[in-house]
N, C-alpha and C positions, 0 to 999 in steps of 0.2 A: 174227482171233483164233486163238495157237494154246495147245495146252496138251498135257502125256501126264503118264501115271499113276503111280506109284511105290507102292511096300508102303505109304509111310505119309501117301499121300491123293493127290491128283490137283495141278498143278502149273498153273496160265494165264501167259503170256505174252503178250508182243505184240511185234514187230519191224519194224525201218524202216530204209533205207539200204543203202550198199555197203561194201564196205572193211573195215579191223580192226574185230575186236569189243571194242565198249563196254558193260557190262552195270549198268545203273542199278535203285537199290536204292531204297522208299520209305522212310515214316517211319511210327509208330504211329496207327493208323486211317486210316492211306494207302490207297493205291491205285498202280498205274500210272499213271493217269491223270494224277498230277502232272507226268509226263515228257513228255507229247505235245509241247509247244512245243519242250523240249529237243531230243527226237529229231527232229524238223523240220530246227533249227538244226546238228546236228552228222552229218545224216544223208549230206549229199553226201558228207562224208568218212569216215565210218564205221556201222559195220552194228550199230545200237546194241537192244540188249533190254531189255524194262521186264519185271522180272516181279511177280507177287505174292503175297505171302508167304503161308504157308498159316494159314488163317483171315480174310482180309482180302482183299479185289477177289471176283475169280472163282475164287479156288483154293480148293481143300478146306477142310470145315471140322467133319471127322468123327472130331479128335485128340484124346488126353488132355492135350497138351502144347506151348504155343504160346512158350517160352523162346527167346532170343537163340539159345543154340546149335543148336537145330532149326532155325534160320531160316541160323545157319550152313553146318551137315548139308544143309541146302534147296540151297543153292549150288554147296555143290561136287558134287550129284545134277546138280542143273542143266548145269553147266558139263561134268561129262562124259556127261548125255544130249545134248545137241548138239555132243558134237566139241569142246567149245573148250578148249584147252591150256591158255591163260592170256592173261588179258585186263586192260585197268583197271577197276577196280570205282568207281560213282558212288552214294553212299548220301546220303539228307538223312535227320537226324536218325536214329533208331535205324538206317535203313537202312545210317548213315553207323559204326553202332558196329558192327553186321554186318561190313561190309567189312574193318572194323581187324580184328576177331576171325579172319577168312580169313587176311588179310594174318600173321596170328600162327601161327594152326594148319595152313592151307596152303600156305606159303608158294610153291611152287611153280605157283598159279593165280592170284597175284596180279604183274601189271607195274606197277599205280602204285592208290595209292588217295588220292579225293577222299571230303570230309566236311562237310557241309552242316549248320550248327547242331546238330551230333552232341556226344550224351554222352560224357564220358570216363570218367565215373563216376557212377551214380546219385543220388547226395545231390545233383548238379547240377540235378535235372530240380524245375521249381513244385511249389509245396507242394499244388496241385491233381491233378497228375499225382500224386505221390505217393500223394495221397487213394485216386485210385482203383484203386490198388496194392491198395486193400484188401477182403478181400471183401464186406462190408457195405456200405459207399459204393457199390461195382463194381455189385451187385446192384440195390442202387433206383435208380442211375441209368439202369442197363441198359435198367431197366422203364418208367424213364420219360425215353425220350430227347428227348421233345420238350423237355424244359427245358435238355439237353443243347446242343439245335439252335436254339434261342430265345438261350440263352448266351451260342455261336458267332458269333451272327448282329446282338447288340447290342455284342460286343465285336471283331470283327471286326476295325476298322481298329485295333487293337492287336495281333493279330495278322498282317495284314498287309493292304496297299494295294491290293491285288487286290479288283477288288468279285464277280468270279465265284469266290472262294473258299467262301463258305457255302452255295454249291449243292455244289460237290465234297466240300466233307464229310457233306452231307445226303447224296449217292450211297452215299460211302464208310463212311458209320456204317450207312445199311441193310443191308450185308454182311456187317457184325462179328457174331459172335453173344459171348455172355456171356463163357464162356472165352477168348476170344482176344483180348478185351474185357480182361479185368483178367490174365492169368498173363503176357501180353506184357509189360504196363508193369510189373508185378508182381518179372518176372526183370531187365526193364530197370533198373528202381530198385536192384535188389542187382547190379548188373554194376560193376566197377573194371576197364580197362584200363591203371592206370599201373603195377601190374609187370613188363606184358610189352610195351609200346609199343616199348622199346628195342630189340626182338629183330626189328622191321620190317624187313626192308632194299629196298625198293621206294622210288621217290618218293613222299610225299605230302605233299597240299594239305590244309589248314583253312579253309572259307569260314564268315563267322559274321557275322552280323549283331546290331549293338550295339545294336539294340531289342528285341531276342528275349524273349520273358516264357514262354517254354515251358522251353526252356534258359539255363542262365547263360550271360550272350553272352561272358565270360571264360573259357570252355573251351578255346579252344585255345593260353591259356597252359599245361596240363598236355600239352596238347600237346606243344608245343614244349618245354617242357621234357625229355620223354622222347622226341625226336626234333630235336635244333638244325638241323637242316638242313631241318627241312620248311618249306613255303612258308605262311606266313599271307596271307591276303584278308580285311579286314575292310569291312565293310558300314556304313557310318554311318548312312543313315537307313532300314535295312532292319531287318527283324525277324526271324522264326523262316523265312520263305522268302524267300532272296535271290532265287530263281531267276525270283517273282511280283511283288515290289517293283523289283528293279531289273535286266531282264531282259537290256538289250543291254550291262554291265558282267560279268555273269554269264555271259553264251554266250561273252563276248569271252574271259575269265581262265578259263575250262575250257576252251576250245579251246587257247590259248596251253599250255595246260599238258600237255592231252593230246599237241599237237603235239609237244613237245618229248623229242628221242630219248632213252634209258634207255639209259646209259653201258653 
């Protein structure tokens, strides 16, 4: 476990491998945790970091302010308290609209960005998530998560085929606290990427899976709209995580990708 501190909270991390850096982003009520298989997979060949967003895993959670672009602001602290100049970014779902966001405002620490059932724009995201955009809903669910975690856990294989998933989000919702709980999905739900997608100029990949019910599994037509040359992976019988549905398709079309050298 590593982590260091900054003005505006404390930072956890985890690292595995040799080689270039890969630095993998989660999604809303994430964790690192959902990478570990990942960085197993791509560790022989690269030195990849999961971090966690602050309010969410092991990092801080003592802000006024848990919006996309803090989570933006988080990264590129990141990336230059470890040295790293510029890496590919691996985000699933918010993690994955993170990335795009760098890939716009930094463009100089991004080499390639991947997107995993990632918003392009909020009105995409279930009318559930939305809900708890708001701060009434955000509030009595907060308080009462066990119906939360009973939800999660009867609806499950609609969310995806993995059966160790409803323990990883019982870990990962014991971390959240309120605020970081509703302002995350909150700023997520008001986020649009399609004016400034065009301004990318990095590779990037769209993975999506066509059962998703968290996000419209049609997001990365605005993708590609505002980037013709990015790569689509579509996922047929995957859902909101390709990486736990269909794993050795997954490590196989992100390696593939990362492999390939940046003109």
């Amino acid at each position: 476990m590593s982590s260091f501190t900054t003005d505006q909270g404390n930072i956890h991390y985890e690292v595995y491998g040799r080689g270039c850096p890969v630095i993998l982003l989660h999604g809303w009520l994430g964790s690192w945790g959902l990478w570990q298989e990942t960085m197993e997979n791509l560790g022989a060949r690269y030195r990849t970091y999961a971090l966690d967003f602050w309010g969410f895993g092991e990092s801080g959670k003592k802000r006024a302010s848990y919006a996309v672009q803090d989570f933006v602001s988080l990264v590129d602290q990141f990336m230059q308290h470890l040295g790293i100049e510029s890496a590919p970014l691996v985000g699933h779902s918010m993690g994955g609209t993170v990335s795009l966001s760098v890939a716009i405002q930094y463009p100089e620490r991004v080499r390639k960005v991947v997107v995993i059932g990632s918003p392009i724009f909020g009105s995409s995201l279930s009318l559930l998530l939305k809900l708890f955009g708001q701060r009434p809903v955000a509030y009595v669910v907060y308080h009462n998560l066990w119906g939360l975690r009973f939800g999660f856990r009867m609806l499950s294989p609609f969310y995806t085929r993995d059966p160790r998933w409803p323990e990883m989000m019982d870990r990962d919702l014991s971390r959240t606290t309120l605020e970081s709980f509703l302002l995350s999905i909150a700023s997520l739900r008001k986020t649009d990427l399609r004016p400034n997608i065009p301004l990318i100029r990095v590779p990037v990949m769209g993975m999506y899976g066509d059962k998703d019910i968290v996000v419209h599994p049609e997001q990365w037509k605005p993708l590609k709209e505002g980037l013709p040359d990015c790569r689509i992976e579509r996922f047929t019988t995957a859902g909101h995580f390709p990486m736990l549905d269909e794993p050795p398709r997954f490590i196989n079309i992100l390696r593939d990708f990362l492999d390939c050298p940046v003109n």
